[in-house]
Structure formats: structure tokens, C-alpha cells
TIDOGU-689933 format. One record per residue: x, y, z of N, C-alpha, C, O in turn; residue number from 1; residue in one letter. Coordinates in nm, 4 decimals. Example, Ala and Ser with C-alpha at 12.3 -4.5 7.8 and 13.67 -1.06 7.14 Angstrom:
2
NODE       nX       nY       nZ      caX      caY      caZ       cX       cY       cZ       oX       oY       oZ pos code
NODE   1.3190  -0.5690   0.7800   1.2300  -0.4500   0.7800   1.3200  -0.3300   0.7800   1.4236  -0.3319   0.8465   1    A
NODE   1.2850  -0.2250   0.7080   1.3670  -0.1060   0.7140   1.2900   0.0030   0.7870   1.3409   0.1138   0.8039   2    S
This chain:
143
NODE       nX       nY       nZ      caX      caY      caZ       cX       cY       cZ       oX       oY       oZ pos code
NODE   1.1443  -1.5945   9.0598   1.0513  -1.4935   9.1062   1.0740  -1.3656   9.0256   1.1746  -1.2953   9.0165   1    X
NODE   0.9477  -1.3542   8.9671   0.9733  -1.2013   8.9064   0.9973  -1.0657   8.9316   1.0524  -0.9774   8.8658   2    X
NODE   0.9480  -1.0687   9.0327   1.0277  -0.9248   9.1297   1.1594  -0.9221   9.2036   1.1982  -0.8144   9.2489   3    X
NODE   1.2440  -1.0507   9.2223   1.3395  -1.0912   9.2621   1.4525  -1.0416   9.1925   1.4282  -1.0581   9.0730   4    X
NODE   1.5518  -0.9948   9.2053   1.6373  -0.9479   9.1517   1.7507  -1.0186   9.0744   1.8340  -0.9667   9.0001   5    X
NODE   1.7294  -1.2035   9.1221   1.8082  -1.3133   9.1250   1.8016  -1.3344   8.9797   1.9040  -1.3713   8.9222   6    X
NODE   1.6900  -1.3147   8.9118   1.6797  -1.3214   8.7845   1.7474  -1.2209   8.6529   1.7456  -1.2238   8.5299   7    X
NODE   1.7869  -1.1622   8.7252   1.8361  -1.0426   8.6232   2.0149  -1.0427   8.6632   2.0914  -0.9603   8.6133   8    X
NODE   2.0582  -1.1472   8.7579   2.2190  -1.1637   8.7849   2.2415  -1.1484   8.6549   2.1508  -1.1518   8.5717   9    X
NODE   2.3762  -1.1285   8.6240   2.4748  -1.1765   8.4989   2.6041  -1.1977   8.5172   2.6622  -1.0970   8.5578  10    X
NODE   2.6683  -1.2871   8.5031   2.7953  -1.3263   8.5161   2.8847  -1.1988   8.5035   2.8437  -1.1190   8.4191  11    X
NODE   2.9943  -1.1645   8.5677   3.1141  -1.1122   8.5520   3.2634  -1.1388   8.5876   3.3037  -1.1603   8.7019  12    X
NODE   3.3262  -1.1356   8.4963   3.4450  -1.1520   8.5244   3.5343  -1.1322   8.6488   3.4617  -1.0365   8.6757  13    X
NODE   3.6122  -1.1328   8.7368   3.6654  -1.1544   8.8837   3.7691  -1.1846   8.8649   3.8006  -1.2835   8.7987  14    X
NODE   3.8679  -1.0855   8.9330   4.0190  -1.1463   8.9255   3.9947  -1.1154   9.1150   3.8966  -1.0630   9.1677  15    X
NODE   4.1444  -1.1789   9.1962   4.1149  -1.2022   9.3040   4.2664  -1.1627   9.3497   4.3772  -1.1965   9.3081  16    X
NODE   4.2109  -1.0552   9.4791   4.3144  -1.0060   9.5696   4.3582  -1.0869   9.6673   4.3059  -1.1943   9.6969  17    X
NODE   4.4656  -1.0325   9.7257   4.4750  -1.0677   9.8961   4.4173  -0.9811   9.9940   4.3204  -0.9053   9.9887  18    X
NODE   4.5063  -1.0119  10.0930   4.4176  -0.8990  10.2294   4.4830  -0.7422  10.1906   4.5962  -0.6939  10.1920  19    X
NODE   4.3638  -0.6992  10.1603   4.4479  -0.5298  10.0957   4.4509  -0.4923  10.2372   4.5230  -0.3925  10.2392  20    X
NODE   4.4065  -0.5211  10.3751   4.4779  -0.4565  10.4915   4.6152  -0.4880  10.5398   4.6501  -0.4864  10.6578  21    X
NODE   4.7116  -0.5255  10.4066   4.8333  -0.6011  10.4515   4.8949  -0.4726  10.3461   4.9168  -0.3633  10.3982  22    X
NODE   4.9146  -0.4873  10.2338   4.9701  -0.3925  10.1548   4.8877  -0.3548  10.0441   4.9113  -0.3940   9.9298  23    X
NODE   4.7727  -0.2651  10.0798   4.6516  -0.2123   9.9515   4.7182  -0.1342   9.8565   4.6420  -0.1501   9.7611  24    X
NODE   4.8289  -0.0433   9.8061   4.9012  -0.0468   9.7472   4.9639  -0.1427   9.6422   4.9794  -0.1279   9.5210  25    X
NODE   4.9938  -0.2407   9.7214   5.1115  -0.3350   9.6350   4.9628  -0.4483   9.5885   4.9852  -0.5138   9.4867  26    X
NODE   4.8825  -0.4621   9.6259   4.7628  -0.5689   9.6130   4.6910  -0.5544   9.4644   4.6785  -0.6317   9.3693  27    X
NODE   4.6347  -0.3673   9.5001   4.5528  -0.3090   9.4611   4.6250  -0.3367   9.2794   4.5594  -0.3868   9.1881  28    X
NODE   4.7533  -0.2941   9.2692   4.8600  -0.3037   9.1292   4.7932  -0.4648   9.0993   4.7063  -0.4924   9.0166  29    X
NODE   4.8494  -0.5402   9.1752   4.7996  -0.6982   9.0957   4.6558  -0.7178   9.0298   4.6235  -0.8024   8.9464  30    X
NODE   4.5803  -0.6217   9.0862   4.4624  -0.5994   9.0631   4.3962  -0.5945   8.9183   4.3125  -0.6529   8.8496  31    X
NODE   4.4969  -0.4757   8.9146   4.4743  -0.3872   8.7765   4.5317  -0.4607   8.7130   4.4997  -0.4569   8.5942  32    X
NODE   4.6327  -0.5545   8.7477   4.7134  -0.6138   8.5869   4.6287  -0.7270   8.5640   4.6214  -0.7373   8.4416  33    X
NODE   4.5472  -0.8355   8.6290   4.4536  -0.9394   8.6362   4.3111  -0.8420   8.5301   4.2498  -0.8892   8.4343  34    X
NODE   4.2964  -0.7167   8.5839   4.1829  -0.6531   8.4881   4.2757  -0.6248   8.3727   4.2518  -0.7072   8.2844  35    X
NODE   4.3585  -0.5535   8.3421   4.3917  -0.5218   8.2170   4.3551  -0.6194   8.1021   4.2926  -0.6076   7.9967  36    X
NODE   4.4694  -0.7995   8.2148   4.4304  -0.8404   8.1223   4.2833  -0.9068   8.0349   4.2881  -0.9612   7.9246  37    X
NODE   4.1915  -0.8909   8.0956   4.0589  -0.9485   8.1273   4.0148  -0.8198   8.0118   3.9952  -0.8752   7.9037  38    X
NODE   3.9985  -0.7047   8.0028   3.9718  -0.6222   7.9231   4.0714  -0.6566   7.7432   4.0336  -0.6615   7.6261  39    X
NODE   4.2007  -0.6723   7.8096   4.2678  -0.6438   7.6227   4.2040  -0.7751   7.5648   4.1634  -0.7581   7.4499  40    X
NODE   4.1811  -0.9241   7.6232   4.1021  -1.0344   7.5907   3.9348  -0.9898   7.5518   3.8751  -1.0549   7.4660  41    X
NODE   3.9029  -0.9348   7.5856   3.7679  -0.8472   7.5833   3.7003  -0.7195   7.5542   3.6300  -0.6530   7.6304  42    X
NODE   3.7348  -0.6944   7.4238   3.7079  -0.5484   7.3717   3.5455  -0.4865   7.4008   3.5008  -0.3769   7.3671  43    X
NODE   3.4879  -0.5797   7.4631   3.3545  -0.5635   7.4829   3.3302  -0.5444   7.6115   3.2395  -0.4721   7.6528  44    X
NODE   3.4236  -0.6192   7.6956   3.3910  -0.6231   7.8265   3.4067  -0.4634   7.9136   3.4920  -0.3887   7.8657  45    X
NODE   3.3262  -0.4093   8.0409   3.3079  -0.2902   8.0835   3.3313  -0.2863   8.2026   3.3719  -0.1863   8.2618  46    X
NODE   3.3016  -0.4286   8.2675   3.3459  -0.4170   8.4136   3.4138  -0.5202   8.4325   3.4230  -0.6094   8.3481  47    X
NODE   3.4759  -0.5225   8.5565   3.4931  -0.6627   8.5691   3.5192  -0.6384   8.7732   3.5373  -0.5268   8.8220  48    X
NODE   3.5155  -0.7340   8.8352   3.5467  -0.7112   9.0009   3.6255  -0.7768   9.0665   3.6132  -0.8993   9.0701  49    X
NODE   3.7051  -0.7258   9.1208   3.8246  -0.7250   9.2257   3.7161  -0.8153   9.3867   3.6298  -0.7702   9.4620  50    X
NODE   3.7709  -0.9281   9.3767   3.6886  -0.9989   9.4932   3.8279  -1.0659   9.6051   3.9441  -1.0773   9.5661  51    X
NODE   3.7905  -1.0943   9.7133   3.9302  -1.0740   9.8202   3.9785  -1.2311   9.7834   3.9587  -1.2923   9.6784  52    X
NODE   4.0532  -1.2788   9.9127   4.0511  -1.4056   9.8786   3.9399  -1.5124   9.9529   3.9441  -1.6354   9.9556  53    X
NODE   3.8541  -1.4333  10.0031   3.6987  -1.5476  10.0305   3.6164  -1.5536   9.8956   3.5352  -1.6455   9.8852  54    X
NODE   3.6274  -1.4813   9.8114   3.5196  -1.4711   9.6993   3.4161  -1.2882   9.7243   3.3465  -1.2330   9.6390  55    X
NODE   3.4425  -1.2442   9.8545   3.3854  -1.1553   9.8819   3.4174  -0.9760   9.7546   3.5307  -0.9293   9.7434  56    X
NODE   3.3242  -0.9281   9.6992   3.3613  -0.8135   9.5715   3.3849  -0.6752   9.6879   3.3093  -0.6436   9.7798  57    X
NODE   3.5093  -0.6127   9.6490   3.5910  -0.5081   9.6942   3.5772  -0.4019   9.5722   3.5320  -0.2907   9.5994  58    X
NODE   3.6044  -0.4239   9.4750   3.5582  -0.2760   9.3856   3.5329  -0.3326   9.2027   3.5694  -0.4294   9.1360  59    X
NODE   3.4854  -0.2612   9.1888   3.4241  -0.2381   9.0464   3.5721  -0.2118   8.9882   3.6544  -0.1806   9.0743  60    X
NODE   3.6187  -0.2196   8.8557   3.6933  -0.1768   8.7444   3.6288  -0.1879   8.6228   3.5620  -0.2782   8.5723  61    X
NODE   3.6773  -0.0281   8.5697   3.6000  -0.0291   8.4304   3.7291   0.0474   8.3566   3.8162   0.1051   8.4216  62    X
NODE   3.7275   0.0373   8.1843   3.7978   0.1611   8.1211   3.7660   0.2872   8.1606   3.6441   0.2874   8.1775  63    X
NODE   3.7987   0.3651   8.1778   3.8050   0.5105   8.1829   3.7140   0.5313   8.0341   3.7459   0.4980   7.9199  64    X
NODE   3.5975   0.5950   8.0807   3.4358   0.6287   8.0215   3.4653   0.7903   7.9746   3.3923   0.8350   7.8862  65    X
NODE   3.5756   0.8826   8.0345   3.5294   1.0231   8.0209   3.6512   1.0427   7.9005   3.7453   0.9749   7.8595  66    X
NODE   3.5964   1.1662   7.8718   3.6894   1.2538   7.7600   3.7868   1.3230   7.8053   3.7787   1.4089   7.8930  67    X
NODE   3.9286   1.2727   7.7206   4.0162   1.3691   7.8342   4.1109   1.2728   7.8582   4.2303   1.2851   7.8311  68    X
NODE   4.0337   1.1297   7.9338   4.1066   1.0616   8.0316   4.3070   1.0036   7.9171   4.3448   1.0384   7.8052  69    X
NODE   4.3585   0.9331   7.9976   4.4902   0.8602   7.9392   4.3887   0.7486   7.8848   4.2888   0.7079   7.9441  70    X
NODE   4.4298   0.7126   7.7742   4.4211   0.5930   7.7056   4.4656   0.4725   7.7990   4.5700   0.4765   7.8641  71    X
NODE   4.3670   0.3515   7.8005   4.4405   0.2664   7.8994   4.4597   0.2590   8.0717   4.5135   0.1722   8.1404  72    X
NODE   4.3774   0.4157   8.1186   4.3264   0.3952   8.2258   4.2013   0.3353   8.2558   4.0989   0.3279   8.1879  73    X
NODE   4.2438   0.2684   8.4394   4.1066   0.2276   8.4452   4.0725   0.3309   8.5423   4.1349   0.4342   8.5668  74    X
NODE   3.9582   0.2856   8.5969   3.8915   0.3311   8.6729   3.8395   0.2310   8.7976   3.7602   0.1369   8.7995  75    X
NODE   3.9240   0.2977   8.9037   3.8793   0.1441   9.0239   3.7725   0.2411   9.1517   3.8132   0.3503   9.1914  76    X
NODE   3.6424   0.1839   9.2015   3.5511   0.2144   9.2747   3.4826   0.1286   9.3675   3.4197   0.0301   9.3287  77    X
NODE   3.4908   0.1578   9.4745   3.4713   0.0584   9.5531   3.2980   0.0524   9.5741   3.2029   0.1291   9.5895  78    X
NODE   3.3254  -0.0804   9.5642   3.1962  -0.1840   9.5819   3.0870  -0.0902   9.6596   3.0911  -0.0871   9.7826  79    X
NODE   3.0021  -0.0236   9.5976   2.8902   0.0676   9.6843   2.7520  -0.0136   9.7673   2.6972   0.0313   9.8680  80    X
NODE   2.7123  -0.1505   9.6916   2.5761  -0.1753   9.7031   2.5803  -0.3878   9.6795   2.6123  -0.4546   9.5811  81    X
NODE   2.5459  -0.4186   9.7797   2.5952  -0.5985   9.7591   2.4297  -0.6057   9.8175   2.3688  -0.5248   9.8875  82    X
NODE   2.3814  -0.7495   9.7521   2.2245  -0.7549   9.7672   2.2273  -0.9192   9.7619   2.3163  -0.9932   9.7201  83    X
NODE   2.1380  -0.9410   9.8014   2.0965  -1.1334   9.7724   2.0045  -1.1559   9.6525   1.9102  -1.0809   9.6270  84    X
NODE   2.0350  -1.2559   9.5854   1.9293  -1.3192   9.5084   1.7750  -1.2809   9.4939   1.7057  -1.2413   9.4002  85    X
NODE   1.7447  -1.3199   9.6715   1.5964  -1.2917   9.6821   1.5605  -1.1208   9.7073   1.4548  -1.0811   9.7565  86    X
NODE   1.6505  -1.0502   9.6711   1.5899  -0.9168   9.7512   1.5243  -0.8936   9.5848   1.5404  -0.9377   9.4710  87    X
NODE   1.4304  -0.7803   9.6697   1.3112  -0.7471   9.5549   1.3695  -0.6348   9.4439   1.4468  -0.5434   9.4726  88    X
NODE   1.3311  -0.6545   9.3507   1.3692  -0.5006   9.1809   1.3614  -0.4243   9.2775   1.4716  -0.3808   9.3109  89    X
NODE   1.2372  -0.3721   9.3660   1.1447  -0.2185   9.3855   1.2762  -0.1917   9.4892   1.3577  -0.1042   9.4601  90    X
NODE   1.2925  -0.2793   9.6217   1.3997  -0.2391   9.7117   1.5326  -0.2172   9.6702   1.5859  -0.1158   9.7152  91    X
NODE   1.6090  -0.3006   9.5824   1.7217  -0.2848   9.5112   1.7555  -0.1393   9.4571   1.8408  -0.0594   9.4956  92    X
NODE   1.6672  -0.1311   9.3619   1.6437  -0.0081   9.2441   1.6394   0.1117   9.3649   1.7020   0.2149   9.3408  93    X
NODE   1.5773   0.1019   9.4757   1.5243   0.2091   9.5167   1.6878   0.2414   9.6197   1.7496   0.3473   9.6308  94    X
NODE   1.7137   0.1253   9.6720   1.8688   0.1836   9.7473   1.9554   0.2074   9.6239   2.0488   0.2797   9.6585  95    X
NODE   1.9633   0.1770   9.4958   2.0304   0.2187   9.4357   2.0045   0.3418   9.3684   2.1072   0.3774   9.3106  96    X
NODE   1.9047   0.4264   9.3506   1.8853   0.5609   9.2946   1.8913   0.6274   9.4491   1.8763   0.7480   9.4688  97    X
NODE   1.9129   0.5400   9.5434   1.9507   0.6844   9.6705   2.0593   0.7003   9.7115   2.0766   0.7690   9.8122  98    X
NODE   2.2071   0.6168   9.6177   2.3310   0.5922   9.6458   2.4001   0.7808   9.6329   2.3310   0.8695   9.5828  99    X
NODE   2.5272   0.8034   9.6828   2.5656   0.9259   9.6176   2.5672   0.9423   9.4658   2.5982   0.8429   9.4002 100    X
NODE   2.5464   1.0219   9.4212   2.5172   1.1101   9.2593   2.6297   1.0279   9.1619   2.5947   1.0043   9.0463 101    X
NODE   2.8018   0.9717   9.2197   2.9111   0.9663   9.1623   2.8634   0.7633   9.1146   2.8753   0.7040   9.0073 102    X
NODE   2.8230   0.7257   9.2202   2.7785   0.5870   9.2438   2.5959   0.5355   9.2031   2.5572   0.4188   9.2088 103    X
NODE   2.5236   0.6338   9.1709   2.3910   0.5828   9.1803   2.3862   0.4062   9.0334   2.3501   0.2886   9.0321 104    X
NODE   2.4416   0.4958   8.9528   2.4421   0.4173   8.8650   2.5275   0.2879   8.8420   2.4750   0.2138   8.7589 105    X
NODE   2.6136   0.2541   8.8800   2.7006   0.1298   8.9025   2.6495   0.0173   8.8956   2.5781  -0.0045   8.9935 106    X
NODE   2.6539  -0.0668   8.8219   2.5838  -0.1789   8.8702   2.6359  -0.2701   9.0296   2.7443  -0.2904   9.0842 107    X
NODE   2.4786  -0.3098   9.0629   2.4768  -0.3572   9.1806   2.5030  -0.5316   9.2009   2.4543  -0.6225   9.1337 108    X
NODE   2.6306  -0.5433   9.3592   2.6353  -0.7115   9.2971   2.6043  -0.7656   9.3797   2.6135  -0.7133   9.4908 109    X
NODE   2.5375  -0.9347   9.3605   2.4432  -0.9979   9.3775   2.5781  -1.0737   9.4377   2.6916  -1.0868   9.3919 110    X
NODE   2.5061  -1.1243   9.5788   2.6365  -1.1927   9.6581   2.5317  -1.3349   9.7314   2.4113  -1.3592   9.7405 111    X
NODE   2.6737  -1.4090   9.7761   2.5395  -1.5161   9.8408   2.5198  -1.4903   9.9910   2.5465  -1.3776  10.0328 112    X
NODE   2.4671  -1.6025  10.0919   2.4770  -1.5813  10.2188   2.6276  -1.5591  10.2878   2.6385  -1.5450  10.4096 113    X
NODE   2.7281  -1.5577  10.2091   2.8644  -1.5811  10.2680   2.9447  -1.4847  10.2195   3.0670  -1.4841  10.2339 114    X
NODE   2.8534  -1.3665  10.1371   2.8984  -1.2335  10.0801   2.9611  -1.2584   9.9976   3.0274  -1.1610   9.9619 115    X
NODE   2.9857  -1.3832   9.9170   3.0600  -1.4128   9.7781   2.9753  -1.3930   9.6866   2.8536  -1.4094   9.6786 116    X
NODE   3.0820  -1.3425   9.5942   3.0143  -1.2742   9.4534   2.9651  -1.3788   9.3280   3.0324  -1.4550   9.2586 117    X
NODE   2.8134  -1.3488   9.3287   2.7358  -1.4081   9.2446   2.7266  -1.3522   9.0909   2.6819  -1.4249   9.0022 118    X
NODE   2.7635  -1.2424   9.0692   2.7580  -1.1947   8.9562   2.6567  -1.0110   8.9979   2.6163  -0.9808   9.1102 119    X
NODE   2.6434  -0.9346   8.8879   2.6258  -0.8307   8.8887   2.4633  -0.7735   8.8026   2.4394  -0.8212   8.6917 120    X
NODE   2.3774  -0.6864   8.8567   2.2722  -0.6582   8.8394   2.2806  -0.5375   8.7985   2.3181  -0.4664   8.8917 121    X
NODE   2.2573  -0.4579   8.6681   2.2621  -0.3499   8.5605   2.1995  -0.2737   8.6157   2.1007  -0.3450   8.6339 122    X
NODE   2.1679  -0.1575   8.6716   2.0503  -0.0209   8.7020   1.9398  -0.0499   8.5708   1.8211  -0.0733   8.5934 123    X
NODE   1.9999  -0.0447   8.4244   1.8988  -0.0226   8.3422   1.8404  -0.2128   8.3255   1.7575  -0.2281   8.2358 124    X
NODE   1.8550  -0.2613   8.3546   1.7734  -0.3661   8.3575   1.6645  -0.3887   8.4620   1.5487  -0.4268   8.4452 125    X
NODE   1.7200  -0.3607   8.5575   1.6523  -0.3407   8.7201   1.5134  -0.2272   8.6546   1.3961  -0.2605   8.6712 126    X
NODE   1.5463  -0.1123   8.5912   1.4553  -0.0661   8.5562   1.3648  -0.0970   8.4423   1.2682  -0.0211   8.4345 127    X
NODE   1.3721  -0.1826   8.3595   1.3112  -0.2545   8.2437   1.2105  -0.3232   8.3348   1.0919  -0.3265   8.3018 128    X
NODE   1.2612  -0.3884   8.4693   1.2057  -0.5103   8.5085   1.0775  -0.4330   8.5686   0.9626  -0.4743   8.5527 129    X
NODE   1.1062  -0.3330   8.6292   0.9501  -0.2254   8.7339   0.9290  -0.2168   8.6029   0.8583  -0.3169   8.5905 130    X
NODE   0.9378  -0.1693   8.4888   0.8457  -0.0955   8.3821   0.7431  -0.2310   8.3549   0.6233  -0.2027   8.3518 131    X
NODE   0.7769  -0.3665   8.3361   0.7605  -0.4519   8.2975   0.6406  -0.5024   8.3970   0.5350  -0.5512   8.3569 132    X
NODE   0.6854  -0.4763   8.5697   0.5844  -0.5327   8.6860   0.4729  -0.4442   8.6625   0.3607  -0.4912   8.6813 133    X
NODE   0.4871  -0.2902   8.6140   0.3597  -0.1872   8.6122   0.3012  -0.2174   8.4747   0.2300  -0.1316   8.4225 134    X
NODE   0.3268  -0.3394   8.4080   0.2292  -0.3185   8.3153   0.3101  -0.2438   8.1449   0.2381  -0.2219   8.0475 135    X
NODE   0.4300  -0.2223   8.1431   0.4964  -0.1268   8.0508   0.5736  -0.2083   7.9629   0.5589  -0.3297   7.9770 136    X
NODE   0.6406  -0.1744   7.8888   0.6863  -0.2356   7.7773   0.7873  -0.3702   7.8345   0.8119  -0.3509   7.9536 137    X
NODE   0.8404  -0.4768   7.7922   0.9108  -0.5741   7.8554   1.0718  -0.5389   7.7761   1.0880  -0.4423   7.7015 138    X
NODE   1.1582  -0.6182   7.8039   1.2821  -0.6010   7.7704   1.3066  -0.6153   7.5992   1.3718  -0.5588   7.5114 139    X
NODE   1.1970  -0.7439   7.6146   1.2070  -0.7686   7.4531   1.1239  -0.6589   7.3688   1.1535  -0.6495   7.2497 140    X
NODE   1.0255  -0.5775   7.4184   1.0010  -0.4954   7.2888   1.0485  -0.3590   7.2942   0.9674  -0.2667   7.2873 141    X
NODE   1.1594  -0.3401   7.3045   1.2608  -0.2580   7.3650   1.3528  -0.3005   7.2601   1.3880  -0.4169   7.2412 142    X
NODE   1.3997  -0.1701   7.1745   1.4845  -0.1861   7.0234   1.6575  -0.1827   7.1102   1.7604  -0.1915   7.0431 143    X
């Protein structure tokens, strides 16, 4: 379905916690070393997600994006926005440009009926896809 959001999933990488209501501290560390290594294997890669031990996504990790930061930090943010397959671009896009200012942009992840993580949906693709439903340029003629 073309307004469906299911179409625009993309795989992401997932390393997997325990119950961070046991020791989120000592969890949260295993975390980061499962991403580290997922990033030094992946000079390309930008995110990757921390999912519990049901499959359920707990936070985003990315390199540290700003100027300034330590070399080799990440950046961990918790999971703002989880959606289904079938939910629509227009509804998606639209709870996601009304998220707080720090979070609007994050990509949003696509979970199943059992809140396990299906993979992750881009803001700027989500928006290619409305330009595309109104009639506007498509992804492919887009340099």
C-alpha cells in the first residue's frame, strides 16, 4: 500500500538488552559495547537499536553528530515514536513533526502486533513519500 508506511521499513541493526528495571546502569554499558561494535564494523552505519529481551526497541544509538563532542561518543535516546506496518505516511509524518523539537526528527520504528522491532522509517523518506502522493517529484528523480 502506498500510503502505508510498511513500505518504506528498512532494516536496522539491534543489539539486545535485559530487563533495564533490574540494573539500567550495568545493562545500558552492554548496550553500548554491542553498538560500538556494530558501528567500528560499519563506517556507514548511523543508527542502530537497543531492543529488550522480547524483541521490543528501548532507544536509538547513534555517533555523536555535533561539534565539540569526544570522539567515539555515542549518543543513546530513547525510543520516542513505535508505529505498525499499516499505519498511514500522512498520520506517521504528522505525529512525528509534533514530537518535542530535540526528537522530531529521529527516525520512527516500525514494530509488529507484539511491539517487536521491524526495522526503522527515515522522516526524510516519509516525506519524499507525501511529496510523491500530492503529485511531486518521486524518490527516484531526486539527485
Amino acid at each position: 500500500q502506498a500510503d502505508a508506511v510498511g513500505s518504506l521499513v528498512e532494516t536496522v541493526p539491534a543489539v539486545t538488552v535485559g530487563d533495564l528495571a533490574g540494573d539500567p546502569a550495568g545493562e545500558l554499558a552492554v548496550d553500548l559495547a554491542g553498538a560500538r561494535e556494530r558501528f567500528d564494523a560499519d563506517a556507514g552505519l548511523d543508527v542502530v537499536v537497543t531492543v529488550d529481551s522480547a524483541g521490543c526497541p528501548t532507544h536509538l544509538v547513534r555517533p555523536s553528530l555535533r561539534d565539540g563532542d569526544p570522539t567515539g561518543e555515542l549518543q543513546v535516546v530513547p525510543v520516542s515514536l513505535r508505529v505498525r506496518p499499516a499505519a498511514s505516511v500522512v498520520e506517521v509524518a504528522t505525529r512525528a513533526m509534533t514530537r518535542v523539537t530535540a526528537r522530531r526528527f529521529d527516525p520512527v520504528l516500525c514494530v509488529d502486533d507484539g511491539g517487536r522491532l521491524l526495522g526503522l522509517v527515515r522522516p526524510e523518506r516519509m516525506t519524499l513519500r507525501l511529496a510523491a502522493l500530492q503529485g511531486g517529484a518521486s524518490p527516484a528523480d531526486v539527485p
